[in-house]
N, C-alpha and C positions, 0 to 999 in steps of 0.2 A: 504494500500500500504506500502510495506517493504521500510525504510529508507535505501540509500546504506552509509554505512562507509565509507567518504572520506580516511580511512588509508588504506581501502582494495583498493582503486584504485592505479594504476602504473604507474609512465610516460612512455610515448612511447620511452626513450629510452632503457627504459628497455626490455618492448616486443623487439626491435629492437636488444638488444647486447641479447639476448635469441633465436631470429632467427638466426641470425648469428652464435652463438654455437651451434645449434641445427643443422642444415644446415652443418657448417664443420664438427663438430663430425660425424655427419653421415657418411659425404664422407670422412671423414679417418679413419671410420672403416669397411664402406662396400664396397668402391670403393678406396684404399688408391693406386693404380695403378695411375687415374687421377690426382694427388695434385705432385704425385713424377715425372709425366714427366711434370708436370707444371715448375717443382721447377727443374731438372734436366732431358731436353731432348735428350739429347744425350748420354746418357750412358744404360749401361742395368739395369734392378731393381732389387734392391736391396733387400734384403729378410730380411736385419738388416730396413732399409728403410720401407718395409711394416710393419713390425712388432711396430715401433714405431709411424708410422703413427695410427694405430690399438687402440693400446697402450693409443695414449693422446685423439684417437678420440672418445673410450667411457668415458674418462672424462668429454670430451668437451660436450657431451651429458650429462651427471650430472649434468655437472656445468650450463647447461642451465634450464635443468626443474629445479634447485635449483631458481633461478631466477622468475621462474612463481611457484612454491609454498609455498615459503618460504615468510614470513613475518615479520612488526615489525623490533624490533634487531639483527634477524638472516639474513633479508635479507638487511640490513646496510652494515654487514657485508661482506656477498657475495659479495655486493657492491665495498667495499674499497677495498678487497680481488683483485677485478675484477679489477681496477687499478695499482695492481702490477702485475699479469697475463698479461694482455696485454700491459702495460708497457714493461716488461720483452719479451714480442714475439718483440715488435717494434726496440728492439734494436738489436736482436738477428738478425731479418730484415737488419736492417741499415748495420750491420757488414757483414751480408754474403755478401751484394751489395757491400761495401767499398772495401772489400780484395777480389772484383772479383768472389768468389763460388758459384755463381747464375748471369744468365743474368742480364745487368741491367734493363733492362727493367720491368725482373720478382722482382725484389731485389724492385723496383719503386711502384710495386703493392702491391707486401707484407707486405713492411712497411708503406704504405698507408692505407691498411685491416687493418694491426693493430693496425695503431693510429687512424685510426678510432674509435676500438672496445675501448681503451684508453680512448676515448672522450667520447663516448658514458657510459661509466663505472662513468667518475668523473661529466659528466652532473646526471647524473641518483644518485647517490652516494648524489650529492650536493641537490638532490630535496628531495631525502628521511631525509633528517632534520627536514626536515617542518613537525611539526604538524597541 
């Protein structure tokens, strides 16, 4: 019987901030229609608006399977990485809801999504120490 490598195994928040980029990338490159009238319903859509949604949602797709194959010190990295990434969406969040340019409601949800992904980045980040 094969011994498993306790380093090859992940915490689960890792699979979890890796569904969740896998999951948005997705739908902001093949459906970037749904996220802009989430984020903006009442206007018409925007073709700078699909194109960026496109844009970050094949990264968001990278940056998740980077997550599930990446290893070691590379995927430390990805890690910390992934602490300033969703750092940086949460505030980006905060502010559109502050100065009103998204419902609050929706502004409520986005910066909640991404302090979440936040959380889950520096729990995950914090376990990957441990040898």
């Amino acid at each position: 019987m094969a011994k498993q490598r306790a380093a090859a195994r992940r915490p689960a928040s890792v699979y979890a901030l890796a569904g969740v980029r896998l999951f948005n990338g997705a739908t902001g490159l093949l459906a970037p229609a749904l996220l802009i009238q989430r984020l903006d319903p009442d206007r018409e859509l925007s073709p700078a608006a699909v194109y960026a949604f496109r844009l970050f949602g094949i990264r968001t797709i990278l940056l998740g399977l980077d997550l599930l194959a990446n290893r070691g010190e590379r995927l430390r990295e990805d890690l910390r990485e992934g602490i300033l990434i969703h750092g940086s969406d949460t505030a980006t969040a905060a502010m559109l809801g502050i100065r009103g340019q998204v419902p609050p409601r929706t502004a409520a949800l986005i910066t909640l999504i991404s302090a979440t992904n936040t959380v889950l980045a520096a729990t995950a980040s914090g376990k990957g120490k441990r040898k």
